[in-house]
N, C-alpha and C positions, 0 to 999 in steps of 0.2 A: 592550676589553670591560669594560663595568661593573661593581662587585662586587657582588656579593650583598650584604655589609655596607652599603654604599651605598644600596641598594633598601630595606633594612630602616630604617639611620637616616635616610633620606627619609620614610618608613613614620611613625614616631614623632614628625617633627617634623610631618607634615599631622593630625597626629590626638591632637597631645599638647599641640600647641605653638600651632598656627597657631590653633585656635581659644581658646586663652586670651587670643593676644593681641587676636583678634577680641571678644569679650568684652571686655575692658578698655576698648575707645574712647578717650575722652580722659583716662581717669583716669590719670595717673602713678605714684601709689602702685602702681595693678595692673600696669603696664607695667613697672613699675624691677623689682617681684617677679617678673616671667615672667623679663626679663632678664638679670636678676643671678645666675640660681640657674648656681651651681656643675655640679661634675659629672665634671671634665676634671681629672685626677690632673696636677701638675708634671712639666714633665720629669724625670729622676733625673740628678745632676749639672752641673745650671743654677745657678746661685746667682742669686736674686733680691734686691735690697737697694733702700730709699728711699733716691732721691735729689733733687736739686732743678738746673733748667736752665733758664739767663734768668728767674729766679723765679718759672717752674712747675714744681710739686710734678709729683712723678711716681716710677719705678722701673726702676732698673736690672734687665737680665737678661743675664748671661753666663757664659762656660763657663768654670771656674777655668783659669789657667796660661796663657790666649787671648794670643796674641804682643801687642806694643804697638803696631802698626799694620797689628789686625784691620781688617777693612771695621767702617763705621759705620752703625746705621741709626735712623733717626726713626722709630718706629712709631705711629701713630695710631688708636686702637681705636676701633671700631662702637660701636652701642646707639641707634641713632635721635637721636643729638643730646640726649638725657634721660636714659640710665643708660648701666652698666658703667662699667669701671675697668680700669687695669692690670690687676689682679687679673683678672679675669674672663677678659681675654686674655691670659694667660701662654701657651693655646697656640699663638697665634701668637708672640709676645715668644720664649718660650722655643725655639720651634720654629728662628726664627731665630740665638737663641744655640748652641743643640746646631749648626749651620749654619757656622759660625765667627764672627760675628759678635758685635759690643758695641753692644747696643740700648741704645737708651732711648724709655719709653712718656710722656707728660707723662697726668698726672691733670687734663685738663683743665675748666673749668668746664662744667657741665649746663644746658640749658633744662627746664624753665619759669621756673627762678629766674634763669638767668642766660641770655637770649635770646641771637641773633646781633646782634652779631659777635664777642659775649665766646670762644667756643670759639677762633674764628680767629684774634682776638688773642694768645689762650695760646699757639696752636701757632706763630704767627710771630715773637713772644717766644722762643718755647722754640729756634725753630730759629735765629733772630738767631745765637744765645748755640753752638747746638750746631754752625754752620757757622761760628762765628769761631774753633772750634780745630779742622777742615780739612777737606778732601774727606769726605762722606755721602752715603748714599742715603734715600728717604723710602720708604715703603708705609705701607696703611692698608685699614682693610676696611669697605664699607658707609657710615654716614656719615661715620668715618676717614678713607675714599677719598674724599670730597665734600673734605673739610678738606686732604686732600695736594692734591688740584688746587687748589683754592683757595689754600692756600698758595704752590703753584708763581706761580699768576697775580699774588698780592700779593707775592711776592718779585722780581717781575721788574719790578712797580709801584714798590716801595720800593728797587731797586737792589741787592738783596741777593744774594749767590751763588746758583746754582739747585742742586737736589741731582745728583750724579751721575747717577742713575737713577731709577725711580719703578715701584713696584708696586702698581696698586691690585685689592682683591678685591670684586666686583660694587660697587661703587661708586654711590651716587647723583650723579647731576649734574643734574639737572632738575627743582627745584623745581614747574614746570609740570607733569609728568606727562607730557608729549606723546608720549612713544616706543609704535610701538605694540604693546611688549610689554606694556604696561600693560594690553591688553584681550584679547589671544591667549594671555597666559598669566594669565589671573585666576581659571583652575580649575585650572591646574596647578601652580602656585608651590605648594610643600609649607608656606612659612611663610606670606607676609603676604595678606588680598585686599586688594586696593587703594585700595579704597573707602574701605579703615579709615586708610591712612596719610598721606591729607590731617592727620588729627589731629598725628603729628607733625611734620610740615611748618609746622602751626602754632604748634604750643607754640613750636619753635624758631625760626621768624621773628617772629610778636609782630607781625604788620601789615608787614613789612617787603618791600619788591618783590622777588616770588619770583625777576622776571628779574634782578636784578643776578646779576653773573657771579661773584661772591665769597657767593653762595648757591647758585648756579646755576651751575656751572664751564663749560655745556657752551655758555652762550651768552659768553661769553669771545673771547677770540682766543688760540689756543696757539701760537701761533706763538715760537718761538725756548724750549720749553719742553725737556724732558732725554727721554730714551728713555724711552719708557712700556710696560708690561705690564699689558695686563687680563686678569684671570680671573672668569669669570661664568659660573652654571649656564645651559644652554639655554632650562628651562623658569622661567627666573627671572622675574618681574614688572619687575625693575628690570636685565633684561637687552640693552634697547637702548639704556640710559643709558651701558651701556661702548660697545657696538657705534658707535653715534650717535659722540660723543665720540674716539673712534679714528682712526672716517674723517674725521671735520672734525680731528683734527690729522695727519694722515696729509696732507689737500691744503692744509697749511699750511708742510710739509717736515718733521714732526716724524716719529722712529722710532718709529710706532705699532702694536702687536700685541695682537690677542684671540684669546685663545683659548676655548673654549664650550665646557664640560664637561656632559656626559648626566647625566638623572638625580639631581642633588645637588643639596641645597638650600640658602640662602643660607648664606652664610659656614660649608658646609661642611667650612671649613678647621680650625676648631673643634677637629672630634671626629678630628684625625689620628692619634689615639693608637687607634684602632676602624677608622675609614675611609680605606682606602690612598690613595684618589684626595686625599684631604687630604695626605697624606705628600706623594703625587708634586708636588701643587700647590705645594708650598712647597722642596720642591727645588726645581722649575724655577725660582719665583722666585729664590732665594736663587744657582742661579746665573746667573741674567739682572742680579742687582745687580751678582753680582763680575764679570762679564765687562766689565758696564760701567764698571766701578770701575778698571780695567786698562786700557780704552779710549784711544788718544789722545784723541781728543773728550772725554775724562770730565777733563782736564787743567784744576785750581781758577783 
């Protein structure tokens, strides 16, 4: 059953949120200030600290005393390819450190100043550098989750280890748009309409073919990719972009799983410190990492 907190901060983000960002259009300044804004208190007993990994800047988050062979994870944080930071996602970062885990977020480079493939480069840098000292898992939420599939695909391109597991949170894969939650759910998505997120589609390709699969993850081939978990609201807009992408790695032989949460709006992972189903959503994650992290098959 759904919470009432849930209904309520669904409530605030159709009518607080979604339409600033509709307002904003292609303006960046207005969009970095919808996204950026704070709100979400630190965990209590997280330690946060900068650090730096394959020479992307970025931030540590962990639980003090955490054994020395916690699971590991690559966190990838949202913002449409043009804002947020670590910072802004501490509560997932940190959610996974209260978790047992020893994150690390990379402050990766932003579009419009710095288009694709710059983001992807950072994150395949960063993970270069974070899986040459051992087994890891990756997640990421939004276009995060664009950036961990893509990662996945250009690490299997490059030779590089793949991570143990992978979680992504409503995830974009589709550059194109085609899924067609894009048009069944464009009065119910609480945050984005759709119409408006061509714009950052754009800032962050800069003319660049939306189909390539390292924009586009979902026209890719997953094939030989790590267990995946998707989490995506039902009523989400960019809700067939996990579904779509599951079952084409699912008839690829990959361990693919969605699961579709009622009611809750994008990256209501967010507000877990308020909204339970955010809690629950990131337990499950956190233990769909370690079970795979314990996995034979998860063997570096």
């Amino acid at each position: 059953m759904t919470s009432l907190r849930a209904h309520f901060f669904t409530w605030i983000i159709r009518w607080q949120v979604r339409p600033k960002i509709a307002r904003a259009g292609g303006d960046v300044a207005a969009i970095r200030r919808v996204m950026n804004q704070g709100g979400f208190p630190d965990l209590p007993g997280i330690a946060f600290r900068d650090g730096e990994v394959g020479g992307v800047p970025g931030e540590w988050a962990e639980r003090p005393g955490l054994a020395p062979d916690a699971p590991r994870l690559l966190y990838l944080h949202g913002g449409g390819f043009i804002a947020c930071s670590p910072r802004t996602h501490r509560p997932f970062t940190g959610g996974f450190a209260a978790r047992g885990f020893r994150v690390f977020c990379p402050d990766y480079r932003l579009a419009p100043e710095h288009p694709f493939p710059a983001a992807l480069d950072d994150a395949a840098a960063c993970w270069s550098a974070f899986a040459a000292a051992g087994p890891a898992g990756v997640a990421g939420d939004s276009a995060g989750g664009n950036l961990a599939l893509a990662l996945m695909l250009r690490a299997r391109r490059d030779g590089l280890p793949q991570p143990q597991a992978a979680v992504l949170f409503s995830p974009s894969t589709d550059m194109l748009g085609q899924g067609a939650s894009m048009r069944t759910n464009a009065r119910r998505d609480a945050m984005f309409d759709p119409t408006k997120l061509q714009h950052l589609v754009d800032l962050y390709l800069a003319g660049h073919d939306p189909a390539d699969p390292l924009a586009s993850p979902l026209y890719g081939d997953p094939a030989g990719l790590p267990p995946l978990l998707f989490h995506v609201g039902e009523r989400e807009v960019l809700r067939d972009d996990s579904v779509r992408f599951a079952d084409k790695a699912r008839a690829a032989g990959v361990n693919a799983t969605v699961k579709l949460w009622p009611v809750v709006p994008h990256v209501w992972q967010l507000a877990h410190s308020f909204v339970p189903e955010g809690r629950r959503s990131l337990s499950e994650a956190a233990v769909f990492l370690k079970d795979h992290a314990r996995a034979p098959e998860a063997a570096w």
